[in-house]
C-alpha angles and dihedrals in degrees: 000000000000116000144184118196120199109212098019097149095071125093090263093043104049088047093054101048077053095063094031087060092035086067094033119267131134122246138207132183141208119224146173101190112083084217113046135189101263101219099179137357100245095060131108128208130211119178128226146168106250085237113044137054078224116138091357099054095096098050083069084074098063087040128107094188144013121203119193120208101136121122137119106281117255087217124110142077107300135345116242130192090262086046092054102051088045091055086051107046093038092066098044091044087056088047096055097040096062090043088049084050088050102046091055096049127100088191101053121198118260088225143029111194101190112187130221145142149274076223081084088080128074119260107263126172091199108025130097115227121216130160102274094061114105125248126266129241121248130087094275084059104044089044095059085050099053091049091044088062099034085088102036100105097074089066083071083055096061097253119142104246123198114183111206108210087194121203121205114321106217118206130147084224097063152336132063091318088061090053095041097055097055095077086049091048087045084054094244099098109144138133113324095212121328094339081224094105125103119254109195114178147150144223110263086226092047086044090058098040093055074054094060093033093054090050090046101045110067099189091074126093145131115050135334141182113233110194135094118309083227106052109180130200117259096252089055095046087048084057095053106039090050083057086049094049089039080235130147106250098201113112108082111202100217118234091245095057087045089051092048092051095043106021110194095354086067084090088076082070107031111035115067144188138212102213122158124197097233099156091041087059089035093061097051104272117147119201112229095195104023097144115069109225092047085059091043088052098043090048100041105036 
């Protein structure tokens, strides 16, 4: 299968294009740097512009699969006004962009994967959270709608579209896992809020191998949730990653001080979710890493 991956780069990216040429596949990915980070030797490399199908358009014709995980990252400090609407128009301008590629193609793609996130549905400390539950309001959840339709379209043109609502992708080399973890190294880990909150995540291997499970398996389509089939609330995580780390988890950080340091994008810490990946199991997929402490040991030892 020949792939080309927006946004492949990235953590989850990088990973990705990793597992797709373990198994054989070819990868391709879009760039806008004219000197990109080579992440494996077996990667090619096609520029663009992050808007456009412009320069990259014809390269759909010879691809089996696109996979979008391209976006300004919602990671920082705080989200300001202009953040915010950076976060927004990068992801419909991908979106577009790869429709845009599709619909010009004679030799369409077997296959759209089209990332979100569990973000899409509202912050609940009782509910259980499955694919059929609206979205929440807010501007994380207006945002994932928005990106969860930037790619429709293609659906009209006959291509195959899985749409990947992703939880938490933990990874010692980057995302919220690699920030956590500083206060527990420092000696002073402990509840972020109440601890009462939902953390659902994912392996970072078992993220990129649903990604190669859902291009491979053509009976898949429509939306999934891709995160860990046991999600855990925070106070309970905290526990287990101090054990991991051999750490004290003692020293809560109170909601307001997090809200004060992060403003609005506090909610990424203190406002949780209890999804379960029910298609995702239902369709074959085996987790490699579903318990916690058995990913936090494989990640940070």
């Amino acid at each position: 299968m020949k792939v080309v991956i927006a946004g492949g780069t990235g953590l989850v990216g990088t990973e990705l294009s990793k597992h797709l040429i373990a198994k054989g596949h070819e990868v391709w990915i879009l760039t806008r740097s004219s000197n990109p980070k080579k992440i494996h030797p077996q990667v090619h490399y096609a520029q663009w512009d992050g808007m456009t199908s412009r320069n990259w358009g014809l390269l759909v014709e010879d691809m089996d699969a696109i996979v979008n995980l391209a976006g300004e990252t919602i990671e920082g400090w705080r989200w300001t006004a202009k953040k915010k609407k950076h976060i927004v128009e990068s992801r419909i301008q991908t979106g577009s962009a790869i429709v845009e590629a599709v619909r010009n193609s004679i030799h369409k793609p077997e296959v759209v994967l089209q990332v979100s996130g569990i973000d899409y549905y509202p912050s609940d400390l009782n509910q259980e959270f499955t694919i059929n539950n609206p979205p929440g309001t807010g501007f994380m959840g207006d945002a994932a709608v928005l990106w969860e339709q930037s790619t429709k379209p293609v659906e009209v043109l006959g291509v195959r579209r899985v749409v990947m609502r992703s939880s938490q992708v933990m990874s010692p080399r980057g995302g919220s896992l690699a920030k956590i973890i500083l206060p527990f190294k420092l000696f002073i880990g402990g509840p972020l809020g109440s601890g009462e909150q939902w953390w659902t995540w994912i392996h970072i291997a078992d993220s990129a191998a649903a990604m190669v499970f859902l291009l491979e398996n053509r009976d898949v389509s429509g939306t999934i949730n891709l995160c860990s089939p046991q999600p855990i609330k925070m106070k309970e995580f905290g526990k287990i990653l101090a054990k991991v780390l051999h750490r004290p988890y003692w020293l809560p950080v109170p909601a307001f001080v997090l809200k004060i340091m992060l403003g609005e994008m506090s909610a990424l810490l203190l406002a949780g979710r209890r999804v379960y990946p029910d298609t995702l199991q239902n369709s074959g997929f085996e987790f490699k890493y579903p318990d916690l402490q058995q990913a936090l040991n494989s990640l940070l030892k």
